[in-house]
ZAPA-256594 format. One record per atom (N, C-alpha, C): residue in one letter; atom name; x, y, z. Coordinates in steps of 0.02 Angstrom, whole numbers, plus 32768, in hexadecimal, padded with zeros to 4 digits. Layout:
{torza "A", "CA", {X, Y, Z}};
...
This chain:
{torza "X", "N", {828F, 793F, 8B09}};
{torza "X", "CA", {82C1, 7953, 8AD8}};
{torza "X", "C", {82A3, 7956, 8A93}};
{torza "X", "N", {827F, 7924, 8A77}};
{torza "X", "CA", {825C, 7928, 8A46}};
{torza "X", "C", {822A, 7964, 8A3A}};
{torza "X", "N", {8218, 7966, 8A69}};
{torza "X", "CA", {81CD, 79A3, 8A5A}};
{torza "X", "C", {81F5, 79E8, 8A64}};
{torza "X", "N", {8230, 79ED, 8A7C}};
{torza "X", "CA", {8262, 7A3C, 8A6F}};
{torza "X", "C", {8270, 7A30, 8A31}};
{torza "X", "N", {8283, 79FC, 8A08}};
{torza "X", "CA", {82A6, 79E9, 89C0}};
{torza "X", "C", {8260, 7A1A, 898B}};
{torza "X", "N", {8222, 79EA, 89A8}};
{torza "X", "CA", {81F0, 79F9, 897C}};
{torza "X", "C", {81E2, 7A3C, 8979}};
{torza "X", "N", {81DA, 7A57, 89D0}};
{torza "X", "CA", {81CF, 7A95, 89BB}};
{torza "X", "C", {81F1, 7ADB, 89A8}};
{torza "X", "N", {8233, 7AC2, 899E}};
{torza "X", "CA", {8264, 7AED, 8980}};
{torza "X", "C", {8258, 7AE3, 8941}};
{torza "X", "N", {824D, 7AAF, 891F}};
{torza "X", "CA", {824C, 7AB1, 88C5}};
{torza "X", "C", {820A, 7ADA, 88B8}};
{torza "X", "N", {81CA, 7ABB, 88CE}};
{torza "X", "CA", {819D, 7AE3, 88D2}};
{torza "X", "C", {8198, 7B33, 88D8}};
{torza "X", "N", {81D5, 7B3D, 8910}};
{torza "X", "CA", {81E7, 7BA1, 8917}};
{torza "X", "C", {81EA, 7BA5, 88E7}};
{torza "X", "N", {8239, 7B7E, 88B8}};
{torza "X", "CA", {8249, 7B9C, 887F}};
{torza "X", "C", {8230, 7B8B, 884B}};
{torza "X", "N", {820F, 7B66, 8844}};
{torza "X", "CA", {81CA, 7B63, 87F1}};
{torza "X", "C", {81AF, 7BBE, 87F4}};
{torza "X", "N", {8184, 7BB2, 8839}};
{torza "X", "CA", {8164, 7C03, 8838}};
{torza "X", "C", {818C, 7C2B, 881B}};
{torza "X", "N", {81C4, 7C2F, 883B}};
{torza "X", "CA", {81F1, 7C69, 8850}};
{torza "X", "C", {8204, 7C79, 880B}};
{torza "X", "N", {8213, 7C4B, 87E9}};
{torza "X", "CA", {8230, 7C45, 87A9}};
{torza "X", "C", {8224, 7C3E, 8762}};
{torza "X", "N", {8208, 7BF3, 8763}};
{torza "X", "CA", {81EB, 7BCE, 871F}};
{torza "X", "C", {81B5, 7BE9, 8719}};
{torza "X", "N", {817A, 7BE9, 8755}};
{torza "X", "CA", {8138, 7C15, 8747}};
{torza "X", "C", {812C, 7C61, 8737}};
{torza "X", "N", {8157, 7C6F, 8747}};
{torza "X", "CA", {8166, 7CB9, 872F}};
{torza "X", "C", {8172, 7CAD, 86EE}};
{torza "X", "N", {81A4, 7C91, 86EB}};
{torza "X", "CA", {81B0, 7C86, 868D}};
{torza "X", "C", {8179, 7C78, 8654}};
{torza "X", "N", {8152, 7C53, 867A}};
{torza "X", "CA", {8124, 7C2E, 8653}};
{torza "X", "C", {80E6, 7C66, 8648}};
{torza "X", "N", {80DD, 7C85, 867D}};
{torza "X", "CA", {80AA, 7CAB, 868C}};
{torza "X", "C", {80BD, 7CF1, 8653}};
{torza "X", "N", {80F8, 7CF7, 866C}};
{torza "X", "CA", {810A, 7D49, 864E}};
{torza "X", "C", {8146, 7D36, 8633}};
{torza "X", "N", {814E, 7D1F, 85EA}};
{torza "X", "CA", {8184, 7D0E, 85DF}};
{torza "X", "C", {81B1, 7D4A, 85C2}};
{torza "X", "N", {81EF, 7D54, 85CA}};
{torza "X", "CA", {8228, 7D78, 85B5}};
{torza "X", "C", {8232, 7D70, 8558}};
{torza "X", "N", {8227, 7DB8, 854A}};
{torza "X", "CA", {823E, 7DB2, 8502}};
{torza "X", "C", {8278, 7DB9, 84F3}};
{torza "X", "N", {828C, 7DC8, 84A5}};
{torza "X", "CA", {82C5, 7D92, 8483}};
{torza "X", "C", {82EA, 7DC8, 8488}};
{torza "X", "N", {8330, 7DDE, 8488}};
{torza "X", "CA", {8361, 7E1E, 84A9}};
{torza "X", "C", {8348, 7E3B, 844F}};
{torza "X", "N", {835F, 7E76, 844E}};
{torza "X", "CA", {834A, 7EA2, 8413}};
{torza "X", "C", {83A3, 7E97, 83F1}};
{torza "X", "N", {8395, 7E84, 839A}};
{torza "X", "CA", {83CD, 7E88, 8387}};
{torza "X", "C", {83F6, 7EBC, 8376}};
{torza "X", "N", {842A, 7E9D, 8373}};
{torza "X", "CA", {8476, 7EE0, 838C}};
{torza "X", "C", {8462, 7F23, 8354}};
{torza "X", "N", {844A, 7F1C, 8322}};
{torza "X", "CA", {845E, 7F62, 8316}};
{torza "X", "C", {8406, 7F8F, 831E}};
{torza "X", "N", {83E6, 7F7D, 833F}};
{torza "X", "CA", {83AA, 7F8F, 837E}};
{torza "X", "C", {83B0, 7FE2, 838A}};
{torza "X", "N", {839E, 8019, 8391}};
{torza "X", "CA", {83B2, 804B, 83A3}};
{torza "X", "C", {836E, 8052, 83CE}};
{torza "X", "N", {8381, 8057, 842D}};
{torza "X", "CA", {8346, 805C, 844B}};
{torza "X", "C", {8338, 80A7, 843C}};
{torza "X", "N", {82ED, 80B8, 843E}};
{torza "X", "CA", {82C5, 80E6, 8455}};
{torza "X", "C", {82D6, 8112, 8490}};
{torza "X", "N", {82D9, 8167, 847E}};
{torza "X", "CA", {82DB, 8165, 84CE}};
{torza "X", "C", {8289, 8163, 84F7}};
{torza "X", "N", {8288, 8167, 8527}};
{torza "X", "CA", {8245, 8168, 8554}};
{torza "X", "C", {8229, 81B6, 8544}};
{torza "X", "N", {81E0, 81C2, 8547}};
{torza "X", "CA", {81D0, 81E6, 854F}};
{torza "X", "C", {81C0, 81FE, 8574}};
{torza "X", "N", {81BA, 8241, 859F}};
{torza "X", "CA", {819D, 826D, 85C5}};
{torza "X", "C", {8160, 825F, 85CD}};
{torza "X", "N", {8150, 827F, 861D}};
{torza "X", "CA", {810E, 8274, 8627}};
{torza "X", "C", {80DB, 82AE, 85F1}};
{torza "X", "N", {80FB, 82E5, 85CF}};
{torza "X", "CA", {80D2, 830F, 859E}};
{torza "X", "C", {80BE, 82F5, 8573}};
{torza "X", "N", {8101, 82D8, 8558}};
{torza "X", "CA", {8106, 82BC, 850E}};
{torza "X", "C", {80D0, 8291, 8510}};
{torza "X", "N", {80CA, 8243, 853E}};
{torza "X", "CA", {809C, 822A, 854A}};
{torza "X", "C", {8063, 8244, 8549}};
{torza "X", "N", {803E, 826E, 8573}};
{torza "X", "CA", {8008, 829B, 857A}};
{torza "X", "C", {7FEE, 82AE, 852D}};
{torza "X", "N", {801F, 82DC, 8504}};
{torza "X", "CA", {800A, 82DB, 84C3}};
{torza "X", "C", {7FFE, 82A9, 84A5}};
{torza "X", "N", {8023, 8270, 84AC}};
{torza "X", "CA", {8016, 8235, 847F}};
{torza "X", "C", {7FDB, 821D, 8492}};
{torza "X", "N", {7FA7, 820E, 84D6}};
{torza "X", "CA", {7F83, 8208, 84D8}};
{torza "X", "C", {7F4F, 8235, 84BC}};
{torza "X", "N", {7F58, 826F, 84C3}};
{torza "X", "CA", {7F30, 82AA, 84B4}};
{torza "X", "C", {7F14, 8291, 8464}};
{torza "X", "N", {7F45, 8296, 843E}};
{torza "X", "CA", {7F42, 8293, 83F9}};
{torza "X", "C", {7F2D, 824A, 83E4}};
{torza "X", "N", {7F3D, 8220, 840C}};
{torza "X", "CA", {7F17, 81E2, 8407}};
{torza "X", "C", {7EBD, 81E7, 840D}};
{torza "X", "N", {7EB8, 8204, 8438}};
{torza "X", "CA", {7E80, 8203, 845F}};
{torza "X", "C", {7E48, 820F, 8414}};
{torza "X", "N", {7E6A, 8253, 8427}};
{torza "X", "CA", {7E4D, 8286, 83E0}};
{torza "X", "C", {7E2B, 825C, 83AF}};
{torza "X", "N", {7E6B, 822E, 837D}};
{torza "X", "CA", {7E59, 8212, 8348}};
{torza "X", "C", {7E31, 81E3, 8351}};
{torza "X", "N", {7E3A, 81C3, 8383}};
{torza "X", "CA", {7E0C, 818B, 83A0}};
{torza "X", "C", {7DAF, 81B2, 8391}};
{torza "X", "N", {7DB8, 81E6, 83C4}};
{torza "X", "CA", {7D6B, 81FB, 83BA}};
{torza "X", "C", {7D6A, 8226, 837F}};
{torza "X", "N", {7D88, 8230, 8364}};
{torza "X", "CA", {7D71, 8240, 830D}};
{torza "X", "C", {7D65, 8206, 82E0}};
{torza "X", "N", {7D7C, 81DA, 82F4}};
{torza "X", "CA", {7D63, 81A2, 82CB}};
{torza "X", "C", {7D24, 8174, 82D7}};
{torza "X", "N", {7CF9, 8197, 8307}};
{torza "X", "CA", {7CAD, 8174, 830D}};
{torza "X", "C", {7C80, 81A9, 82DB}};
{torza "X", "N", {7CA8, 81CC, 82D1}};
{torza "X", "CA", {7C79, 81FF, 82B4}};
{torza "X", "C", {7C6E, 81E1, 8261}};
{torza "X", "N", {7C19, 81E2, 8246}};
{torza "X", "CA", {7C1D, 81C5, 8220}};
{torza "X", "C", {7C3E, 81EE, 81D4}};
{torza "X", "N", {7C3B, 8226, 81E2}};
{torza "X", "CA", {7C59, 8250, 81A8}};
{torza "X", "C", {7CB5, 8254, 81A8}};
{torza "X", "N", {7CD7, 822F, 8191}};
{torza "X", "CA", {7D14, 821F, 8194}};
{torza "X", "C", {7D43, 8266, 816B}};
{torza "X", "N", {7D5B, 82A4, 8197}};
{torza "X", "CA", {7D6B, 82D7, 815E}};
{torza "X", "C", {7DA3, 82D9, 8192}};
{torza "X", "N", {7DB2, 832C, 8195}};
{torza "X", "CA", {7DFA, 8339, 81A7}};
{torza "X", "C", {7DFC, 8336, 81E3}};
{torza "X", "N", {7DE3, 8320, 8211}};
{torza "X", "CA", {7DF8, 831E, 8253}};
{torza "X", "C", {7E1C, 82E5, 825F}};
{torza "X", "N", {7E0E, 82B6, 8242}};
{torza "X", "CA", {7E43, 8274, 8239}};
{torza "X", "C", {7E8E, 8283, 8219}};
{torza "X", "N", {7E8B, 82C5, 81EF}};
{torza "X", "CA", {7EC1, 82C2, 81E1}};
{torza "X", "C", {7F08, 82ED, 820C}};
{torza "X", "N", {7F47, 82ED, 81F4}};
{torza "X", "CA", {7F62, 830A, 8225}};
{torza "X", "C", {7F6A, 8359, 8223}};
{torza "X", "N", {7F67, 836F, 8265}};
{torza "X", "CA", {7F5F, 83B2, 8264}};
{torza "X", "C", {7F8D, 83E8, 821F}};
{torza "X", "N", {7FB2, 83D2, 820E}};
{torza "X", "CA", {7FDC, 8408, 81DB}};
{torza "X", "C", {7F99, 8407, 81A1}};
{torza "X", "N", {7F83, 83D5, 8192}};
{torza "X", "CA", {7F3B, 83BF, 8159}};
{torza "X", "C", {7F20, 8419, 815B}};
{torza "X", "N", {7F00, 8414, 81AE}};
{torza "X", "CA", {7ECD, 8443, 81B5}};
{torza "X", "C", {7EE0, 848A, 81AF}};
{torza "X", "N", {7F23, 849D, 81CB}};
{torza "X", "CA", {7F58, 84D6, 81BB}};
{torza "X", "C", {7F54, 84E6, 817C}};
{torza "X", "N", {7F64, 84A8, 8144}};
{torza "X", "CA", {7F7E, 84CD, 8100}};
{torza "X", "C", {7F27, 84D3, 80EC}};
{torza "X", "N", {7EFD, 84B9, 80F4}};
{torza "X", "CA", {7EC1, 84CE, 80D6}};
{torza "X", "C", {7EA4, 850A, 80EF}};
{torza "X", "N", {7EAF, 8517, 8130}};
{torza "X", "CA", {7E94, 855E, 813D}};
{torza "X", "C", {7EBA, 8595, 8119}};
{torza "X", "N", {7EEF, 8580, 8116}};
{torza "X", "CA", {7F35, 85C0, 8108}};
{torza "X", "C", {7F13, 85C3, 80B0}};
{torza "X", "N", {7F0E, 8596, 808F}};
{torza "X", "CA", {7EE4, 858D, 8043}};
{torza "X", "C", {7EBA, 859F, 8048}};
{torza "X", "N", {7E85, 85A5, 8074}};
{torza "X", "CA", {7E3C, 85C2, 8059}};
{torza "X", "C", {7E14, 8588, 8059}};
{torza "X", "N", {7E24, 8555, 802D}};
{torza "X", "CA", {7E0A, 8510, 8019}};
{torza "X", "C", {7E29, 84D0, 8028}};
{torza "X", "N", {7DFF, 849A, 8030}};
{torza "X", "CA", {7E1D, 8461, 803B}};
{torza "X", "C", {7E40, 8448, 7FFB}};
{torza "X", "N", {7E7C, 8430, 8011}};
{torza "X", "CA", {7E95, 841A, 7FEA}};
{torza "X", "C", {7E76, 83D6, 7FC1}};
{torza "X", "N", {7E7F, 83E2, 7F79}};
{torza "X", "CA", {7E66, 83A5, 7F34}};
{torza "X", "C", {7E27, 83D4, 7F2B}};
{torza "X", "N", {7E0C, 8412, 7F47}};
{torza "X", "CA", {7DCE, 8417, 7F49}};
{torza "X", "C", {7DC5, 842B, 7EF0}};
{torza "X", "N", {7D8C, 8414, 7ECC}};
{torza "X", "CA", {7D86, 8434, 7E8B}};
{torza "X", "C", {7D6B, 848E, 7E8B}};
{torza "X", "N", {7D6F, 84A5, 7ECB}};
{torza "X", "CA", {7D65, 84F6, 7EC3}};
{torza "X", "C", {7D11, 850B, 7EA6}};
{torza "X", "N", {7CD6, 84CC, 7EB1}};
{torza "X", "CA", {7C8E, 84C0, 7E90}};
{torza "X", "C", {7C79, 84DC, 7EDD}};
{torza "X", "N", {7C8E, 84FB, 7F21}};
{torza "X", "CA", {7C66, 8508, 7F44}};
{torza "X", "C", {7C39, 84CB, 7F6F}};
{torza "X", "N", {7C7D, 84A3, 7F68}};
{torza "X", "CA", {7C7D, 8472, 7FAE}};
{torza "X", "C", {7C44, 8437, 7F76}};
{torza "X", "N", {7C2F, 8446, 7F45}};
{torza "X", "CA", {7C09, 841B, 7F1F}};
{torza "X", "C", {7C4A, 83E2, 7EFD}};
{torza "X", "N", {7C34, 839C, 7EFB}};
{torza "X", "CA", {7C77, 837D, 7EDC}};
{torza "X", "C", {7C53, 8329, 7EDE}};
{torza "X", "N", {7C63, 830E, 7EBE}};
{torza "X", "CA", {7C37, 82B2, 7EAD}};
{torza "X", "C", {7C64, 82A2, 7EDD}};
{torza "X", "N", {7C2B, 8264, 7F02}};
{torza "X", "CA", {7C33, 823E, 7F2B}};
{torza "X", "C", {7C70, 820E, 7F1A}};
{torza "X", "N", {7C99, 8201, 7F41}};
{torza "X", "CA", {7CB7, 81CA, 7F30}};
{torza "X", "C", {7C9A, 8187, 7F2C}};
{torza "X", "N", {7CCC, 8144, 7F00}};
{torza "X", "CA", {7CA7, 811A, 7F15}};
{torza "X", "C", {7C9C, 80FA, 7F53}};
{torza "X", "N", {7CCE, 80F5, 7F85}};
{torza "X", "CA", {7CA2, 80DF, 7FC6}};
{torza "X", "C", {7C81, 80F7, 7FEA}};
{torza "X", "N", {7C79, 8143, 7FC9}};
{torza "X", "CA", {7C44, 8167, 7FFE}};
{torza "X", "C", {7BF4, 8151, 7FC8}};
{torza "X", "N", {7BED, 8143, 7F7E}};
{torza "X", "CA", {7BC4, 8145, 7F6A}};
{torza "X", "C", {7BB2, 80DB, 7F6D}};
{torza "X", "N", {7BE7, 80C0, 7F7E}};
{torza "X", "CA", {7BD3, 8079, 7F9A}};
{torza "X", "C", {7BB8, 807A, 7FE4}};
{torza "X", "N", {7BC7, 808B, 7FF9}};
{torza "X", "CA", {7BAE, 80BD, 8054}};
{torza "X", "C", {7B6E, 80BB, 805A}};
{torza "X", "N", {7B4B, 80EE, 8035}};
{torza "X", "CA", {7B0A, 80FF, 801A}};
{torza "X", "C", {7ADC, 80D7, 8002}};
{torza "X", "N", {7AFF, 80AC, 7FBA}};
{torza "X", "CA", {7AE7, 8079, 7FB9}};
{torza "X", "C", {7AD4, 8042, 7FEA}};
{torza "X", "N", {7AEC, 8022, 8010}};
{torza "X", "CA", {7AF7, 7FF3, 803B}};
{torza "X", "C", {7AC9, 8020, 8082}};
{torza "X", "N", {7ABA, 805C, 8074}};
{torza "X", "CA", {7A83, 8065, 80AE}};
{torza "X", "C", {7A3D, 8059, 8093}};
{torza "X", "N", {7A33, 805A, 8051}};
{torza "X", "CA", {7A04, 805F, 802D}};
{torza "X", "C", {79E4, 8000, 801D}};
{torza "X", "N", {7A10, 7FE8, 802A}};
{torza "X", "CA", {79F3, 7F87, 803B}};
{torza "X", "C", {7A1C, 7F76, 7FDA}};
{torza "X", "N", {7A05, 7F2F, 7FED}};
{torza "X", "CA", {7A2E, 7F13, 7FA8}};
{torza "X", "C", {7A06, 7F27, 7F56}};
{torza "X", "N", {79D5, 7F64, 7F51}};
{torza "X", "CA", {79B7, 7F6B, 7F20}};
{torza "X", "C", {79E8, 7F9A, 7F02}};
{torza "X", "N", {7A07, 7FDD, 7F27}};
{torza "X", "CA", {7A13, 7FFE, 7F30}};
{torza "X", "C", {7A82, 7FE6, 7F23}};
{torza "X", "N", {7A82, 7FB3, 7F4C}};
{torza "X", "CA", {7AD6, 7FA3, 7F47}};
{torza "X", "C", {7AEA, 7F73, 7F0E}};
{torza "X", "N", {7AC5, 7F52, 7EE1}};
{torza "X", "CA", {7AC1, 7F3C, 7EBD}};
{torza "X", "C", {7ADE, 7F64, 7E80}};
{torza "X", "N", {7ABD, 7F9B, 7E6B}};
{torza "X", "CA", {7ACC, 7FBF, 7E1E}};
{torza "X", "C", {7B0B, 7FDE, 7E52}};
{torza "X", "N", {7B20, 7FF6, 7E72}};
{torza "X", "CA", {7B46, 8010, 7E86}};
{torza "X", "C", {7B8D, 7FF0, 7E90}};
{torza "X", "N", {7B87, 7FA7, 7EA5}};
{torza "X", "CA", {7BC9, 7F72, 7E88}};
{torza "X", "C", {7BDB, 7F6C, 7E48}};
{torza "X", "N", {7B9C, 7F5F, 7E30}};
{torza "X", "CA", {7BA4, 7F5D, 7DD4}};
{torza "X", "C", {7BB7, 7F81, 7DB2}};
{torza "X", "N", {7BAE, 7FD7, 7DCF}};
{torza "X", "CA", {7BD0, 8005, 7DBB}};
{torza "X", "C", {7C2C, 8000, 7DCD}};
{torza "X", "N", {7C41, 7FEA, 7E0A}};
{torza "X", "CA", {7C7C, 7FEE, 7E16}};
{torza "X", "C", {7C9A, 7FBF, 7DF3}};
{torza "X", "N", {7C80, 7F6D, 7DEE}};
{torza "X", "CA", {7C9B, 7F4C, 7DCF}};
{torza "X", "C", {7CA2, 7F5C, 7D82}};
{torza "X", "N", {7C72, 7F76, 7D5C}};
{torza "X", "CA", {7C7A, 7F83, 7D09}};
{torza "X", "C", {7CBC, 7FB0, 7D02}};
{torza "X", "N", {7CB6, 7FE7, 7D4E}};
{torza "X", "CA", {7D06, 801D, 7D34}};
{torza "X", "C", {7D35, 7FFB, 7D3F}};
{torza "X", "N", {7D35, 7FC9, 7D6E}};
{torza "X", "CA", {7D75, 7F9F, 7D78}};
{torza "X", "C", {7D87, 7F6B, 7D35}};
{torza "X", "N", {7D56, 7F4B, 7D16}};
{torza "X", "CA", {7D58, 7F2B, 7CEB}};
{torza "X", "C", {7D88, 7F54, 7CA9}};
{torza "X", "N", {7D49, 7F8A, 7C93}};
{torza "X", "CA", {7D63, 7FC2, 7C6D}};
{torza "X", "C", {7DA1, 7FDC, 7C71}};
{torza "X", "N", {7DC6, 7FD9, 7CB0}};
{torza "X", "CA", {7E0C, 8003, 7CA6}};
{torza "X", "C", {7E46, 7FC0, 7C9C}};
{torza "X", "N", {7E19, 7F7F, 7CB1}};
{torza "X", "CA", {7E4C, 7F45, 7CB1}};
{torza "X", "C", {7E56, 7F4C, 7C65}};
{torza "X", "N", {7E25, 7F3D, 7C43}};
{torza "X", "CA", {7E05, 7F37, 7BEC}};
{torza "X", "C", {7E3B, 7F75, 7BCB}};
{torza "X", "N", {7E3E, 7FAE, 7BE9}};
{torza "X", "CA", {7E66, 7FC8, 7BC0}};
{torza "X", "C", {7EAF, 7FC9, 7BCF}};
{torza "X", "N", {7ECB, 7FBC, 7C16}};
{torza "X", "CA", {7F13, 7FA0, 7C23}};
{torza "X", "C", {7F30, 7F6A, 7BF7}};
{torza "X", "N", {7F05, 7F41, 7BE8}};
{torza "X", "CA", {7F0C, 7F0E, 7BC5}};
{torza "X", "C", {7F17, 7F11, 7B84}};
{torza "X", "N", {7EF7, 7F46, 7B6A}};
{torza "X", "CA", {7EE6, 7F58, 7B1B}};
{torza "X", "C", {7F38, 7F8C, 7B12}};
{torza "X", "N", {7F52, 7FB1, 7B3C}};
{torza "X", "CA", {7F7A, 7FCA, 7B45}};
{torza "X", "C", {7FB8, 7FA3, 7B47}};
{torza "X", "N", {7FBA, 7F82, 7B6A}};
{torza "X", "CA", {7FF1, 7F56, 7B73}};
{torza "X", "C", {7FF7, 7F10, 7B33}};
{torza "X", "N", {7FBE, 7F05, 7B17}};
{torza "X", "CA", {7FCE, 7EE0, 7ADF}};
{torza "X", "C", {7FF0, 7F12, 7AB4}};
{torza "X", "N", {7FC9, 7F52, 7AA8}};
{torza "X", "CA", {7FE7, 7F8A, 7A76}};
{torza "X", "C", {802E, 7F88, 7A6F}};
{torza "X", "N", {8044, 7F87, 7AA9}};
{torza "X", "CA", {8083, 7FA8, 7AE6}};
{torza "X", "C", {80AD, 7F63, 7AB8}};
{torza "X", "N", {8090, 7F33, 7ABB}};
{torza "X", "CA", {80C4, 7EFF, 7AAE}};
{torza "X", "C", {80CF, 7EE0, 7A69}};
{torza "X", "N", {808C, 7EE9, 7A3B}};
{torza "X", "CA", {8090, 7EE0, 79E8}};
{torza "X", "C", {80C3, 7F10, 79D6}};
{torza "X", "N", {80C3, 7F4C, 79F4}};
{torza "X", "CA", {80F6, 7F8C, 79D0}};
{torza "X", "C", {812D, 7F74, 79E5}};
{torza "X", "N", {813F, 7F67, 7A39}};
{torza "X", "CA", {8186, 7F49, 7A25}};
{torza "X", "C", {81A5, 7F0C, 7A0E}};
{torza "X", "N", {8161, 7EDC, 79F4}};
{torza "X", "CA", {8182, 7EAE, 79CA}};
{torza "X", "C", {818B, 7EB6, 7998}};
{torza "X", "N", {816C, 7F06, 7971}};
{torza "X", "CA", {8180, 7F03, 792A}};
{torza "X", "C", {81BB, 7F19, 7928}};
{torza "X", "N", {81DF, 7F49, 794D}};
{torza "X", "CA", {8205, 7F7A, 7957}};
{torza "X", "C", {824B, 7F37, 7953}};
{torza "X", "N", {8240, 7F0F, 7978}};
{torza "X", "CA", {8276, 7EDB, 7976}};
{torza "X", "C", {8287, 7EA9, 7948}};
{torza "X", "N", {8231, 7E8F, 792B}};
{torza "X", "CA", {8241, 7E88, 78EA}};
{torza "X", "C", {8271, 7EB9, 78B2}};
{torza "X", "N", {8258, 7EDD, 78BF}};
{torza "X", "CA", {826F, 7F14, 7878}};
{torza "X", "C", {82BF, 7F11, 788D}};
{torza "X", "N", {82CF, 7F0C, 78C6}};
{torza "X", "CA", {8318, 7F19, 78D1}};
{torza "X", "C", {832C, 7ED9, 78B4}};
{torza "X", "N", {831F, 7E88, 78D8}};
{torza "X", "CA", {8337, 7E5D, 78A5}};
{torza "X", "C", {8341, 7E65, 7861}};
{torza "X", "N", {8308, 7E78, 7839}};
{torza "X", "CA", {8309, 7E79, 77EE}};
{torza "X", "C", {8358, 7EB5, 77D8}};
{torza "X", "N", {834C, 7EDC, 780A}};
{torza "X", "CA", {8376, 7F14, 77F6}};
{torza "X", "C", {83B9, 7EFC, 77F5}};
{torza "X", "N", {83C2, 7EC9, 7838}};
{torza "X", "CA", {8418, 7EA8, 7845}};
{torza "X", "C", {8420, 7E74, 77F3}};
{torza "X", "N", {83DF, 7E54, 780C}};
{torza "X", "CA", {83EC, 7E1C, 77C9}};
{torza "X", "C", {83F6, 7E3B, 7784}};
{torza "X", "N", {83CF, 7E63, 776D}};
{torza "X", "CA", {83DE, 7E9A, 7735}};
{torza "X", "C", {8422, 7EA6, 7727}};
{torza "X", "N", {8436, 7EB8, 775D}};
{torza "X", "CA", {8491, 7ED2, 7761}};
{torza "X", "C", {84B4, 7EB2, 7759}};
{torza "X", "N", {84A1, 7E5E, 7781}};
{torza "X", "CA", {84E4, 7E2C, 777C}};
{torza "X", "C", {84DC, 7E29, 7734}};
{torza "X", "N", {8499, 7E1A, 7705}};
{torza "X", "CA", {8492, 7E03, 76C6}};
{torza "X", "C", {84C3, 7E20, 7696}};
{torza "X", "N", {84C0, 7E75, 76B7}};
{torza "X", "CA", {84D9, 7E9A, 7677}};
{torza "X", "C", {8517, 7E87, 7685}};
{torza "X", "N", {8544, 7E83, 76C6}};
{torza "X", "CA", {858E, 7E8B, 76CC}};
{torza "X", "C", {8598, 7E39, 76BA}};
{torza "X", "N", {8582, 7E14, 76C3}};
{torza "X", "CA", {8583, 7DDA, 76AA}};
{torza "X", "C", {859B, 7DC3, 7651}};
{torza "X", "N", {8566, 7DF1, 762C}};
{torza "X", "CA", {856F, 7E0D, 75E8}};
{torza "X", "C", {859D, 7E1D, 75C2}};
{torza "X", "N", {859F, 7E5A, 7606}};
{torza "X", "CA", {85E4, 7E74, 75F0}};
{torza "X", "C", {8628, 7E6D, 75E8}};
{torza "X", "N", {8629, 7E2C, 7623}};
{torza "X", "CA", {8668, 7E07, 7628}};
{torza "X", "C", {8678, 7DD4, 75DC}};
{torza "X", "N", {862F, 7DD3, 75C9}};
{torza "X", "CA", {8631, 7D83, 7596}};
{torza "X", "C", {864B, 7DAA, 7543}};
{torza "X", "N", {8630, 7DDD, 755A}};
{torza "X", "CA", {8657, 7E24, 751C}};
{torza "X", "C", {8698, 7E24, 7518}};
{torza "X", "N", {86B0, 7E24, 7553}};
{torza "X", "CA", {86FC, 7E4A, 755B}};
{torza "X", "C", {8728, 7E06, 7540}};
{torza "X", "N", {870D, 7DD1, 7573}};
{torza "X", "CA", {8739, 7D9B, 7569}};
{torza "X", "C", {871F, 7D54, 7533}};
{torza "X", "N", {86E0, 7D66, 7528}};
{torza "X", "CA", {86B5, 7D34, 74FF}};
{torza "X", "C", {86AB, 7CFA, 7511}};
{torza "X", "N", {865C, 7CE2, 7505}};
{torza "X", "CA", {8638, 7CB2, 7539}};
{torza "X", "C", {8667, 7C6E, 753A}};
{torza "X", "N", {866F, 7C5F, 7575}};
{torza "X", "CA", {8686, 7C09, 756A}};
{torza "X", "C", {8671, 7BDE, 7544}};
{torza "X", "N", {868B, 7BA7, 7512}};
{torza "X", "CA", {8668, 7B6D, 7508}};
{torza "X", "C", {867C, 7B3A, 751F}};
């Protein structure tokens, strides 16, 4: 009798708790949840397709429009030119992580002036945000000064004027 006891709890651990434990059940989706419908075996198919794609465009070490999404490549053919292009005949400065890129193939002689360069423009645009925003804020403290003086000015005169009409207290 005992060893039917045991091996019924035992069924249901498997049957049950180990399942749970193993593959546990997630948390119900809250009420205002709007499921997905399923996709088609096409739809799927494309989604892999287009997965695939970007996947193997992205080993490629030249990172351009094939990563991007197809309408990208449409409006640039339909233009003539890639779009942002400066119209110099595909000639145009490196960006900086393509010219940190470069650097950093070239060993630390080479990535060195090339940080120093990024850090001085970063510095430089902080230096003048700063210079800007003090600007930004002396002008509107004069601006508010001047308005005090202007209120106080006013009470003075109507103040005055009252001591005219009715003559100062003693």
């Amino acid at each position: 009798m005992r060893l039917r006891v045991v091996c019924r709890k035992l069924y249901d651990y498997v049957r049950c708790d180990l399942k749970e434990i193993a593959f546990p059940s997630s948390l119900p989706d809250p009420p205002h949840f709007k499921k997905r419908r399923k996709l088609t075996w096409k739809e799927r198919w494309l989604v892999l397709k287009e997965a695939s794609r970007l996947y193997a465009a992205s080993w490629v070490r030249d990172i351009g429009p094939d990563l991007r999404p197809n309408d990208y490549k449409k409006d640039a053919d339909e233009e003539g030119e890639p779009r942002g292009g400066n119209g110099a005949g595909g000639e145009r400065e490196p960006s900086t992580l393509e010219d940190l890129a470069v650097a950093a193939r070239g060993g630390m002689e080479t990535l060195r002036p090339a940080l120093q360069r990024v850090y001085m423009t970063r510095a430089s645009a902080y230096r003048d945000a700063l210079r800007n925003f003090v600007a930004g804020y002396q002008e509107g403290l004069k601006q508010v000064m001047e308005r005090k003086e202007r209120k106080e000015g006013e009470d003075e005169s109507q103040s005055e004027r009252q001591d005219g009409v009715f003559g100062k207290p003693r």
